[in-house]
C-alpha positions as CSV (number, residue, x, y, z in Angstrom):
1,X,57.8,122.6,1.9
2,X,55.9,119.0,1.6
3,X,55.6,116.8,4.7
4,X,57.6,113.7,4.8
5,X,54.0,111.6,5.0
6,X,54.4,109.9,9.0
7,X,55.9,112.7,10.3
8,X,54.1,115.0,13.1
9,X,54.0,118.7,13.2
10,X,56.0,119.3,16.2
11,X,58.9,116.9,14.4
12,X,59.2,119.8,11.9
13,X,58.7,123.1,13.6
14,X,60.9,121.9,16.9
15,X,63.8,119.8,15.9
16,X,65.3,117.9,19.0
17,X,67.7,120.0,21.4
18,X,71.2,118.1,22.8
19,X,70.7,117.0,26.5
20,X,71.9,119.4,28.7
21,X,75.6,118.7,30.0
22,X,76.8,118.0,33.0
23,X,78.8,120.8,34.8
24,X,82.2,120.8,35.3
25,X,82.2,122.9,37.5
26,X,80.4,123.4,41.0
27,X,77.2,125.4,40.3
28,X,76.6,128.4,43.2
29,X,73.7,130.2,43.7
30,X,72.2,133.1,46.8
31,X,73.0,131.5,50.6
32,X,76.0,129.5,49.7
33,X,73.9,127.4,48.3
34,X,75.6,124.5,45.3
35,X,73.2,122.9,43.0
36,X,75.7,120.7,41.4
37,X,78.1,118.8,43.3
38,X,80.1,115.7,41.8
39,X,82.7,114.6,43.9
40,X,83.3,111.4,41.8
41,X,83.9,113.0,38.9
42,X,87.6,113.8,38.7
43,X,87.3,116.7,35.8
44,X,85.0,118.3,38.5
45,X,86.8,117.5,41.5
46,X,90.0,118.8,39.8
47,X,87.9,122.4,38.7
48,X,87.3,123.6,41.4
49,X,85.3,121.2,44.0
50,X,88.6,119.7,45.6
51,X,89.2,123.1,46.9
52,X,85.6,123.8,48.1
53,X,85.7,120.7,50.0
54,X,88.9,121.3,51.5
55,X,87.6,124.5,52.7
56,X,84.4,123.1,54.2
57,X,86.7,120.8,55.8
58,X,89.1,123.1,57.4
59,X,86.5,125.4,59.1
60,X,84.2,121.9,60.1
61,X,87.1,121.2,62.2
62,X,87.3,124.1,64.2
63,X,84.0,124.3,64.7
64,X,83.8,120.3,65.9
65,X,87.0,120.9,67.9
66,X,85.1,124.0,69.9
67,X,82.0,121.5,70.4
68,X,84.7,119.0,72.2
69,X,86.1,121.7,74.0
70,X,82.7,122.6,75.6
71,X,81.8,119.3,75.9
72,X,84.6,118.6,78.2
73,X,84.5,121.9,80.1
74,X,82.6,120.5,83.5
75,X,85.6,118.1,83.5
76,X,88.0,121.0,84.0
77,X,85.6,122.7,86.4
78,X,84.3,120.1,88.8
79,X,87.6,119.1,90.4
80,X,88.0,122.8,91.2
81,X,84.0,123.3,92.7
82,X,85.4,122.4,96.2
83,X,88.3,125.3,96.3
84,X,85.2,127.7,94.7
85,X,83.2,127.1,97.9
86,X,81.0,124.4,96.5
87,X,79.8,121.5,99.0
88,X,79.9,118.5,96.6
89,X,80.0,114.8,97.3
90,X,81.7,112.8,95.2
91,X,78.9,111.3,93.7
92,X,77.6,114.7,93.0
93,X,80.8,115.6,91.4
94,X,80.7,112.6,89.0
95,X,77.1,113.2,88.1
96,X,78.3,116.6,87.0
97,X,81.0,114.9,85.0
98,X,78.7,112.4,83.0
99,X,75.5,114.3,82.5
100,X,77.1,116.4,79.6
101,X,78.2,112.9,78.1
102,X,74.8,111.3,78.3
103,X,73.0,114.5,76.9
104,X,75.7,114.6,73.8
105,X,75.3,111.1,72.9
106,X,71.4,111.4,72.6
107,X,71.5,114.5,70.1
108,X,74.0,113.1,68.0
109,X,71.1,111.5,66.0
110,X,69.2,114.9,65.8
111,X,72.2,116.3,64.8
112,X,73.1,113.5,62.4
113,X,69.8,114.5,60.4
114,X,70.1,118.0,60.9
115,X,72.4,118.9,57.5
116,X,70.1,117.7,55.1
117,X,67.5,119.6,56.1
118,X,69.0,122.9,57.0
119,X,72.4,122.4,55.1
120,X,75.4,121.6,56.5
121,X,77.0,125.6,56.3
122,X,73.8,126.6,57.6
123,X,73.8,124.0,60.9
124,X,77.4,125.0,61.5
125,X,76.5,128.3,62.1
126,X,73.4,127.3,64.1
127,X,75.6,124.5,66.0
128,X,78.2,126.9,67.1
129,X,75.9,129.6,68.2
130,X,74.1,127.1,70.2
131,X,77.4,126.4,72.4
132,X,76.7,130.1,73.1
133,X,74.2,128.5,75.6
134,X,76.1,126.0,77.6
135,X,79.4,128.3,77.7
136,X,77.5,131.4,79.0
137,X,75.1,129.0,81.3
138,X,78.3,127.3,83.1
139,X,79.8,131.2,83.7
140,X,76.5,131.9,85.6
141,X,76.6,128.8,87.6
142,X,79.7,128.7,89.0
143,X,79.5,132.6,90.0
144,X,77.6,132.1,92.9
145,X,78.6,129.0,95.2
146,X,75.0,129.3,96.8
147,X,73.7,127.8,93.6
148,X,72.1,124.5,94.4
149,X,73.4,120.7,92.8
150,X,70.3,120.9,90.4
151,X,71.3,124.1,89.1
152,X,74.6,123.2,88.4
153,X,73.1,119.8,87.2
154,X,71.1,121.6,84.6
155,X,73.6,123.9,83.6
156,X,76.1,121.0,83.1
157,X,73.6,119.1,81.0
158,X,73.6,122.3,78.4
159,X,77.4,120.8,77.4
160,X,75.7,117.9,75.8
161,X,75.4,120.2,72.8
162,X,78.9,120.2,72.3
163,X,78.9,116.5,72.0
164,X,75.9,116.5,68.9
165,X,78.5,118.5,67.1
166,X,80.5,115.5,66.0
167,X,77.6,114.1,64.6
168,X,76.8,116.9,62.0
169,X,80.2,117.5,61.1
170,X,81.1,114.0,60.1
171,X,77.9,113.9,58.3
172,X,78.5,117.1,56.5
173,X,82.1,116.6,55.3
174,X,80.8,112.9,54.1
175,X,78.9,114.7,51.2
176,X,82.0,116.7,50.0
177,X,84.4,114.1,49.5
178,X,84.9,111.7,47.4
179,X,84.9,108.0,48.0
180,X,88.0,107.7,47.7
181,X,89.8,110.4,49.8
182,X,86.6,110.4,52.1
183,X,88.2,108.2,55.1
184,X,91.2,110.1,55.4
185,X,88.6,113.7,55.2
186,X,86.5,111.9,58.2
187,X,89.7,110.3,60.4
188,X,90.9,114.5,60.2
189,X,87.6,116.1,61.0
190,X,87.6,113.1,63.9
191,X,90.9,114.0,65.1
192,X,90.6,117.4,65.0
193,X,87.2,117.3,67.5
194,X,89.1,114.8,69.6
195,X,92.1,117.2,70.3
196,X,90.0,119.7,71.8
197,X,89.3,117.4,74.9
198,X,93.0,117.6,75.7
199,X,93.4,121.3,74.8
200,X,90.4,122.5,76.8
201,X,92.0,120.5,79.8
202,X,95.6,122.2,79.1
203,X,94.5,125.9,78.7
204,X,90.9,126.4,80.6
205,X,92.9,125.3,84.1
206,X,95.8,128.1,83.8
207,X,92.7,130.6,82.4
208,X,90.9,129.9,85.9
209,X,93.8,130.4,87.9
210,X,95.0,133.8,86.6
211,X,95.2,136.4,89.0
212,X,94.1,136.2,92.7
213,X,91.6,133.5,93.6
214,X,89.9,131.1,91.4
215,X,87.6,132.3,88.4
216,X,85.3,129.8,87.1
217,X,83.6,131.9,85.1
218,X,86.1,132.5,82.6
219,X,86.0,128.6,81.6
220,X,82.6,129.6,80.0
221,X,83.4,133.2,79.0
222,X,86.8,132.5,77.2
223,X,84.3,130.3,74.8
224,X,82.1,133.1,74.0
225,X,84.1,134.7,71.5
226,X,85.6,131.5,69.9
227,X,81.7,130.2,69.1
228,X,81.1,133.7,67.5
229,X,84.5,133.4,65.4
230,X,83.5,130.1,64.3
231,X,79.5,131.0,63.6
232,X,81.6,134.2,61.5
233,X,83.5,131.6,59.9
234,X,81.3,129.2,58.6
235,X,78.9,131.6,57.4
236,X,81.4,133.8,55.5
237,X,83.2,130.0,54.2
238,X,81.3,127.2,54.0
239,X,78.5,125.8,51.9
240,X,75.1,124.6,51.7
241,X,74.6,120.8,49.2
242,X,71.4,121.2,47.4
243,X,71.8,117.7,46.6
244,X,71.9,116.1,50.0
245,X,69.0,114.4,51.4
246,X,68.1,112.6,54.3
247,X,68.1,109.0,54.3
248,X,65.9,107.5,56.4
249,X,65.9,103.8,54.6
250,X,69.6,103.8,54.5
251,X,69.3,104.8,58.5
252,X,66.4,102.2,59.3
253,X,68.7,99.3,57.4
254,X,71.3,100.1,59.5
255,X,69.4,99.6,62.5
256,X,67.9,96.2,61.1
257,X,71.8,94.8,60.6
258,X,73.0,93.2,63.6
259,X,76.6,94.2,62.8
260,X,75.4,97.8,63.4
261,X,74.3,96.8,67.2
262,X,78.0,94.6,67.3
263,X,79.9,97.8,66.5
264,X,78.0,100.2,68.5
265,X,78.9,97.9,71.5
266,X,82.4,97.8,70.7
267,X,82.4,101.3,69.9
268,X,81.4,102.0,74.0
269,X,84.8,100.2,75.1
270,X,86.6,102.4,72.5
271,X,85.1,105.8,72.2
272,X,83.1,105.6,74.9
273,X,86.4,104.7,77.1
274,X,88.2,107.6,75.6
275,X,85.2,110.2,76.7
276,X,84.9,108.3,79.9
277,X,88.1,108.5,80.8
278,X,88.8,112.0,79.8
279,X,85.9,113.1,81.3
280,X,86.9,111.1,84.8
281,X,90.8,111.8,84.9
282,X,91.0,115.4,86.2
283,X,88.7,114.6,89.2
284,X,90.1,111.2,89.8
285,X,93.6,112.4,90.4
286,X,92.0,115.8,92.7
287,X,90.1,113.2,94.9
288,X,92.6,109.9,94.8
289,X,96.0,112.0,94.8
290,X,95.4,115.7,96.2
291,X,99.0,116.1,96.8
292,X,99.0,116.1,93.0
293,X,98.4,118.9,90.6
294,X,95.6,118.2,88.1
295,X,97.8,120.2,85.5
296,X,98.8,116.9,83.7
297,X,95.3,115.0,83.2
298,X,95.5,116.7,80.0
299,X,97.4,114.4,78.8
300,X,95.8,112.0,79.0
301,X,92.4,112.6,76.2
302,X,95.6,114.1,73.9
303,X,96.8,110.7,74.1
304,X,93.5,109.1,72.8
305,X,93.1,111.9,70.0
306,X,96.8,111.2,68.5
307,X,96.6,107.4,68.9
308,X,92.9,107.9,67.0
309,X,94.5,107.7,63.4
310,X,97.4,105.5,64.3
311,X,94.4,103.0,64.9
312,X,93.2,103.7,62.3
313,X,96.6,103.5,59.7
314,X,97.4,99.9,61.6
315,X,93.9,98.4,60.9
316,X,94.3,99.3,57.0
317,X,97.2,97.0,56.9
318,X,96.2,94.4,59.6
319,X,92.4,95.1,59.9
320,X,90.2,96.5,61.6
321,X,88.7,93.4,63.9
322,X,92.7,92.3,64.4
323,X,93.5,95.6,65.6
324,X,90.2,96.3,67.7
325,X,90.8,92.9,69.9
326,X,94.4,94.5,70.5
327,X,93.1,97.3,71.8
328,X,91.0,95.6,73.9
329,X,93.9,93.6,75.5
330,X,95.3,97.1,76.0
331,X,92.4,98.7,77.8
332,X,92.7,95.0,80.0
333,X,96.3,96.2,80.8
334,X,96.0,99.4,81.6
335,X,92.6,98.9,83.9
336,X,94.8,96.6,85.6
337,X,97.4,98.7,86.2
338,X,95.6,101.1,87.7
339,X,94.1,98.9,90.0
340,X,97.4,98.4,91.1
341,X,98.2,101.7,91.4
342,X,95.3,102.8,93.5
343,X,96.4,99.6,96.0
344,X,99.5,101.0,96.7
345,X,98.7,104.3,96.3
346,X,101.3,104.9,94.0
347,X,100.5,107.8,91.3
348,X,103.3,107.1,88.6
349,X,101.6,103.6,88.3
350,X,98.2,105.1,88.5
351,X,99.2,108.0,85.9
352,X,100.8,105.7,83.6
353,X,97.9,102.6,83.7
354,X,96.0,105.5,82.1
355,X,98.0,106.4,79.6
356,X,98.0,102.8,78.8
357,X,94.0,103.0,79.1
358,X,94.2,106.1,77.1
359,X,96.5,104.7,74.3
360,X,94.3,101.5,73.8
361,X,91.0,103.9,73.2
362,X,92.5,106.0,70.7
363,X,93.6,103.0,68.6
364,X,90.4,101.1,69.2
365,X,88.8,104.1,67.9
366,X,90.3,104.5,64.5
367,X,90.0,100.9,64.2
368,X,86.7,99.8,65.0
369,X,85.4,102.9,62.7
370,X,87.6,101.7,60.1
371,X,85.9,97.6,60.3
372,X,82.3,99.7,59.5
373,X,83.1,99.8,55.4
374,X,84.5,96.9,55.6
375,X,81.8,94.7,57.5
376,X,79.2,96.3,55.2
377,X,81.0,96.3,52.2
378,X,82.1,92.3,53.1
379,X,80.7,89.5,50.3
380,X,78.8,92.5,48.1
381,X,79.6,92.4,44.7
382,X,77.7,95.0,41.7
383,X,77.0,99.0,41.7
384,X,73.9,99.1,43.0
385,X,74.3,96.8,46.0
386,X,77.6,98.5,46.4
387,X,75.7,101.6,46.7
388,X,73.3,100.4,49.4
389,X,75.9,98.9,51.5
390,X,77.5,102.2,51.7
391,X,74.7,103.8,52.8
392,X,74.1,101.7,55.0
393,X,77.5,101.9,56.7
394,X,77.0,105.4,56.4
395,X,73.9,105.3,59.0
396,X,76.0,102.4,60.8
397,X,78.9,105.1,61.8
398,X,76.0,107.6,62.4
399,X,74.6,104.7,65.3
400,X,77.7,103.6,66.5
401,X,79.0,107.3,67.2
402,X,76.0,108.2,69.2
403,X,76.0,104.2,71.2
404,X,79.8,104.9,71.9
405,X,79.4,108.3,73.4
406,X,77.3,106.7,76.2
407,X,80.2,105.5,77.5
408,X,81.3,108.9,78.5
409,X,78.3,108.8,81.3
410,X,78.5,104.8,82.0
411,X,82.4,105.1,83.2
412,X,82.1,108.2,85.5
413,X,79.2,106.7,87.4
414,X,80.8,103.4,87.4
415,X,83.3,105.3,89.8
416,X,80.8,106.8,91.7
417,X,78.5,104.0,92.4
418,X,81.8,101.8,93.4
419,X,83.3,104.8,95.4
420,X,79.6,104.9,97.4
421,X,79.3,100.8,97.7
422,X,82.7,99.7,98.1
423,X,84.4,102.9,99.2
424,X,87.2,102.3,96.5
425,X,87.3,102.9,92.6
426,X,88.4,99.1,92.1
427,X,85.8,97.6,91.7
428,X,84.5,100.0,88.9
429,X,88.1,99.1,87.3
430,X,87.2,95.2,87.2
431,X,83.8,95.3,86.0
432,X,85.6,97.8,83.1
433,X,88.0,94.9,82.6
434,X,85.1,92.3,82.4
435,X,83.8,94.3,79.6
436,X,87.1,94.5,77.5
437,X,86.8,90.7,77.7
438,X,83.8,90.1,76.6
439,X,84.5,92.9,74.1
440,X,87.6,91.2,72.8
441,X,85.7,87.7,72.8
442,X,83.1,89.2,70.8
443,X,84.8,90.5,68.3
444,X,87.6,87.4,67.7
445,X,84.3,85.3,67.5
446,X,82.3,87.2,64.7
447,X,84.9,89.0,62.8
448,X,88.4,86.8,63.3
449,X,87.8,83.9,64.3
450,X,88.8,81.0,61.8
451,X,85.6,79.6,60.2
452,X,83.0,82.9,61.1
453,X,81.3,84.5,58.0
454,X,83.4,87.5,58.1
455,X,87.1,86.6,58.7
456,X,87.9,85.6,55.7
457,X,86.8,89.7,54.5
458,X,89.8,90.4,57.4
459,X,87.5,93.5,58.1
């Protein structure tokens, strides 16, 4: 055979190969690992990765929603230290109360980075065997009422671990979905955590109480076997991303937007209102109404968790900042109310201010998360910067969520240090209304009101 002159060897004894095609499919390999994952892609999302992701999502919720419950448990517990043969103060009680809310709110950036580098069926499994410690740690502690205030202090602290579990799990289930079913994924895997603040507060009291006496112990032991189901579970089915990295620019952007630092402050009167307040309630209602049974604070955080999506559904049609500066007038109403109720010592009034307070921090939830897309998303136009404003919302929720959480230790030792310098709760209640304002007047003045940057987005 002659040589077409020009041409090179390797043209003739190697003729080009196609390029490789895309799969259509997810591609699996050992540890639950997926090397190919295309979300976007609606021939792959139909074959087969709509139903991995569904999956993923199902189990990430019951292991979120046992991180909630353990986060809460020292709100069951502490109202009933006293009857357990623990000398408390109040202040004591309350420090016991916010500790596990401070501790959460500091891992959830940990946590938040923890999925790309382990993968997110991995960190499940990790994350729920690590509420092993805080579950077992509490049963210990309360077994023995010579146990000092640091003890219990420490032990109560171990909680926070529940409260990092948000953190992962939103981040992991981000990665499965697709944009466009992705908010309604996240607002279930929210939900779902949420609930388990008001179911802890249901069941664990009537667990205690079985039987002669009261068994504190079995708050932390009745966990022992629901983490180990759910570490079972998510090792046996849910999935590691080999595509999913960490990133850190996206993250550092985020934190060099002032919107992020906006939100994350509005995200403490919402979130940080409905942890507070959860948190708070059971102990509130042993110390400012002992003639009433505790049975019913429970009601209370499942208030918040079912008024979460509402918040959300509302702000898609009305918006997000609209919605959020509602909220806020809600939270003024109900902190009101229950400074009323306290005055005349009324509990009906004082019971149902907070579910006012409660309602107005579940829909300020779902709505403030839901004006995050939409503030960074706001006047950007093209794919790429598209891209980058998602990722930067992305580490924006990832902020905000840990910010917020602080407001589950800032409300309980409001009440304390009011209760130990004015002897009353009511003054805690007006600097909590004070905040709401300036809250509400934030928000109306960068995101609604006529003539600022953003309120013609109606984010």
């Amino acid at each position: 055979m002659t040589a077409t002159p020009g041409a090179s060897l390797s043209s003739l004894e190697a003729p080009a190969l196609p390029a490789p095609s895309t799969p259509a499919r997810p591609v699996h390999r050992a540890g639950r690992w997926i090397d190919h994952w295309d979300p976007e892609d609606a021939v792959f999302w139909r074959g087969g990765g709509r139903a991995i992701a569904r999956r993923n999502l199902t189990l990430s919720v019951y292991a979120e929603f046992l991180g909630f419950c353990v986060w809460a448990l020292w709100s069951v517990v502490v109202p009933q230290l006293p009857a357990a043969g623990f000398d408390l103060t109040l202040d004591q009680q309350f420090w016991l109360i916010a500790v596990p809310s401070l501790v959460g709110a500091t891992l959830r950036i940990p946590y938040t980075f923890a999925v790309p580098v382990f993968g997110g069926r991995n960190w499940t499994v990790v994350s729920a065997l690590l509420l092993l410690v805080p579950a077992l740690a509490l049963a210990w502690a309360v077994s023995d009422a010579q146990h000092s205030f640091g003890v219990l202090l420490a032990c109560a602290a171990l909680a926070g671990f529940g409260g990092g579990n948000f953190a992962s799990s939103m981040t992991n289930i981000s990665f499965f979905f697709p944009e466009a079913e992705k908010g309604k994924a996240l607002g279930l895997n929210a939900a779902g955590g949420n609930l388990g603040t008001g179911v802890v507060q249901l069941l664990v009291p009537a667990v205690i109480a079985v039987g002669a006496g009261v068994h504190l112990e079995r708050a932390g032991l009745a966990f022992v076997p629901l983490a180990l189901l759910a570490a079972v579970l998510a090792w046996r089915g849910m999935d590691n991303l080999t595509g999913v990295r960490s990133d850190f620019r996206s993250f550092a952007a985020a934190t060099r937007n002032p919107h992020t630092w906006v939100i994350s402050f509005l995200y403490i009167g919402t979130f940080g209102s409905f942890i507070g307040y959860s948190g708070a309630f059971p102990t509130l209602l042993k110390t400012q109404f002992p003639e009433v049974s505790t049975s019913i604070a429970f009601l209370g955080a499942l208030v918040g968790a079912l008024t979460r999506p509402l918040g959300g559904m509302v702000a898609d049609r009305l918006g997000g900042a609209r919605v959020t500066i509602a909220s806020f007038a809600v939270l003024v109403v109900g902190a009101l109310g229950a400074v009323t109720g306290l005055r005349l010592h009324s509990f009906w009034l004082f019971f149902a201010a907070f579910m006012v307070l409660f309602t107005g921090a579940g829909i300020g939830n779902g709505a403030t998360y839901r004006m995050i897309p939409a503030v960074f998303r706001a006047g950007v136009s093209g794919p790429d910067r598209l891209a980058a404003a998602r990722k930067s919302a992305a580490g924006c929720i990832g902020i905000a969520g840990a910010v917020g959480a602080y407001g589950g230790f800032l409300i309980p030792r409001g009440f304390a240090m009011a209760k130990e310098a004015y002897g009353s709760l009511v003054p805690a209640l007006w600097v909590f209304v004070a905040a709401y304002l300036v809250m509400a007047t934030l928000t109306y003045a960068v995101y609604a009101r006529r003539g600022a940057a953003l309120a013609a987005e109606k984010v």
